[in-house]
Structure formats: structure tokens, C-alpha cells
N, C-alpha and C positions, 0 to 999 in steps of 0.2 A: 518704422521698421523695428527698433528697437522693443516698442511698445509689444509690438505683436510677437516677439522672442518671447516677451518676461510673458504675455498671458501664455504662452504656448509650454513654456517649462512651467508656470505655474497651475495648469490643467494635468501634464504628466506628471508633476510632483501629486496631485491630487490622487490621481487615476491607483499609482501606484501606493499609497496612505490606503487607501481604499483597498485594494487589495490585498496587502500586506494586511490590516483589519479580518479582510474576511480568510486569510490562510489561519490566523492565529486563533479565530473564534473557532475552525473546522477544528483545528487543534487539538482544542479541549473540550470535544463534545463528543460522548457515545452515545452512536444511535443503535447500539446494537439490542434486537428484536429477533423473534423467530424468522427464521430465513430457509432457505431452500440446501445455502452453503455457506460454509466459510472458506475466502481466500485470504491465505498466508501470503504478501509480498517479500520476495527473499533475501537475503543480505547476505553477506561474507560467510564463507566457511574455511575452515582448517582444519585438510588431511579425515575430512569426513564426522569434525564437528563443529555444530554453529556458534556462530561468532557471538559475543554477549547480545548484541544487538536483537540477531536472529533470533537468539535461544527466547530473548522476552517475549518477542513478538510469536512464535510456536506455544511457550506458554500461557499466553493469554488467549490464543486460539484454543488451547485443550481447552481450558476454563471454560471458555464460550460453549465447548462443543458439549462438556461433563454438565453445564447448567442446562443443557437441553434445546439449544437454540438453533442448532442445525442440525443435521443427520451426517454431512458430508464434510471433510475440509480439504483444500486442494492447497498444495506448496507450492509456489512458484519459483523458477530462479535458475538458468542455464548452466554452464560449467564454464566455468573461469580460465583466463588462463596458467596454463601449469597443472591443473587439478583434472582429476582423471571421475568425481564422479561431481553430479549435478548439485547444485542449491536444492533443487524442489526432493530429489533422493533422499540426501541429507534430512532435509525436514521432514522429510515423511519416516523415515527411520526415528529422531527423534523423540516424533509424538506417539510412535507406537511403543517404544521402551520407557521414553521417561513421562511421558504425558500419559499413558495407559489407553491410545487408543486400540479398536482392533483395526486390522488390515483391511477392513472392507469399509473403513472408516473415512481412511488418506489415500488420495489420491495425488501423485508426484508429478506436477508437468514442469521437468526438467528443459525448457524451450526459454527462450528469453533472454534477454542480455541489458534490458532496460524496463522503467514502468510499463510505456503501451506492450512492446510486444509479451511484456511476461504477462500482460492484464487479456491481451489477446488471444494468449495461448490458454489459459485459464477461461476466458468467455467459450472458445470452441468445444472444452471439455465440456462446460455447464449445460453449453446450448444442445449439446450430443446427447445429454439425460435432461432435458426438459427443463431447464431449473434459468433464472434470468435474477430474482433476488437473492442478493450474498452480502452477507458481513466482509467487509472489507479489514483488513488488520495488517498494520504496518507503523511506525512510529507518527506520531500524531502531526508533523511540520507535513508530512505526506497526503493527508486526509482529503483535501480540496483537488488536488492536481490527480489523484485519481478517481473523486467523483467523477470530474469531467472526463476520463478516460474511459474509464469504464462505461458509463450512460451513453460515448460513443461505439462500444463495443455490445454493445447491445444488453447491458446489465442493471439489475435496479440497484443500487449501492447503497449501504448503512455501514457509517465508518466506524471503528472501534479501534481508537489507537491503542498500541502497547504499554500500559500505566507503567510497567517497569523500568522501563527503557533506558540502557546509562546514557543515550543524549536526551533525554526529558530529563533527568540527574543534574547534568550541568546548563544552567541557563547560559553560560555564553557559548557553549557549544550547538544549545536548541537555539539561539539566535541567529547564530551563522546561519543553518537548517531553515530556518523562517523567512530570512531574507531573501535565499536564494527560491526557496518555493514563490514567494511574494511577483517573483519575473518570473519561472516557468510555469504556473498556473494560468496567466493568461496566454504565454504561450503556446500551452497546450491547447487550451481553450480555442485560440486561434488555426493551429495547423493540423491537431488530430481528426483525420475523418471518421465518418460514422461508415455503421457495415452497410 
């Protein structure tokens, strides 16, 4: 019995090594390519501006969008509580004042309170204009756990993490972030259904 513990933790210690592996390779890989769109996943805001986090992640989106790689970007990210306007608002205001996009640029789906459903809300705009390939952009510990969401929401995904980002800044800060993606990546993997 004992035997069959140690090989059973030594398989989940495995599984999970393994995993944690593949969150930190998604990490630090941009696959960003010409795409259809760019989706902005959203983060904190205050009083109607983004949080450092967000601001990096909007402006590595403009960049994407100014090198030419997509035509559209969408901001994801509900309203908090206490706050009277949305994440995806926010960043779509933003990118049109300080990123230089025009209005016909960003589109804001203020829906979402977590990754699937704000990835959900963002696939139903895509799917509504025809579009299924999107650069993905959000802090790089992120990059895996919405592959997988996204691919079940019906989208072809190319990650581009945030290079700026002040939790890519602090390595024990991006470690925490790692670890904890390292468990909900395969739980995602496990429980998100497809459309």
C-alpha cells in the first residue's frame, strides 16, 4: 500500500513539474502574427484608469495593433465592485487617447468577471464579425491557461505576453503567478467546455 502512495505522489509530482514546465515556456514565447484581432485580457482599474498592470498590457496591444498585425483590438474586463464604469471601457478609452488608436479601432466588451467568461465575451464579439484568429495579450504566467480557453471558445489563439509588465519585473512576484497557473491550467483544461 505504502508503495503504491509513493508511486501515486511521485506521478502527481511529475504531472505537475510537467506542467509548471509548460506554463513558463508559454510564458516567454510570442507568437504574435498577423491575426484577424487583438484581445486585451483586463486587470484593475482606478476611478477610470488602468492599473500598471493593465496599462502594459493596452500598451503592448497598441504596438501590436500600430506594427500592423491586426485591424481590430477588443478589451475585455467587467465592472468591479464599487466602480461605476467597466475594465473593457477603460481600456478602450485608453488606447484611443494614449495608444493613438481610432474609435473604429476598439472595441470594449465590458462582460466578464474572470478569464473564461471575459474570453467568452470577447469570442461572441469575434465570432459576430467573422474573425476566430486573435493575438492573445495579457501578462505572460497567463499565456497557457488561455490557450486552452480560448481554443474551447471557439478561437485560434497567438499569445503575446505583456514585455512590460511590473509582475514580469519581480521574479518572486512572477513566481507566485506561475505556480498558481502551473494548477489552474490543467484545470482549466479539465473543466472548460467547448461551444
Amino acid at each position: 500500500m505504502r508503495r503504491a502512495i509513493g508511486v501515486a505522489l511521485a506521478a502527481a509530482l511529475l504531472a505537475w513539474l510537467v506542467c509548471l514546465a509548460l506554463v513558463v515556456r508559454a510564458a516567454r514565447r510570442d507568437e504574435a502574427r498577423p491575426a484577424e484581432a487583438i484581445v486585451v485580457l483586463g486587470a484593475a482599474q482606478y476611478n477610470g484608469h488602468p492599473s500598471p498592470v493593465f496599462r502594459a498590457r493596452l500598451d503592448h496591444a497598441a504596438r501590436l495593433w500600430h506594427r500592423g498585425l491586426a485591424p481590430l483590438v477588443v478589451v475585455t474586463g467587467g465592472v468591479g465592485a464599487g466602480d461605476s464604469v467597466s475594465e473593457g471601457e477603460v481600456g478602450r478609452r485608453w488606447l484611443r487617447a494614449a495608444g493613438g488608436l481610432p474609435d473604429t479601432a476598439v472595441v470594449a466588451v465590458g462582460r466578464g468577471d474572470a478569464t473564461a467568461s471575459s474570453l467568452q465575451a470577447a469570442a461572441e464579439v469575434l465570432h459576430a464579425r467573422r474573425c476566430t484568429r486573435a493575438i492573445l495579450v495579457s501578462d505572460g504566467f497567463h499565456m497557457m491557461r488561455l490557450a486552452i480557453i480560448a481554443r474551447r471558445v471557439g478561437l485560434e489563439p497567438l499569445g503575446s505576453p505583456a514585455p512590460a509588465s511590473p509582475i514580469r519585473a519581480s521574479r518572486r512576484r512572477e513566481l507566485g503567478y506561475l505556480l498558481a497557473e502551473s494548477v489552474k491550467a490543467p484545470v482549466a483544461f479539465l473543466v472548460t467546455r467547448s461551444e
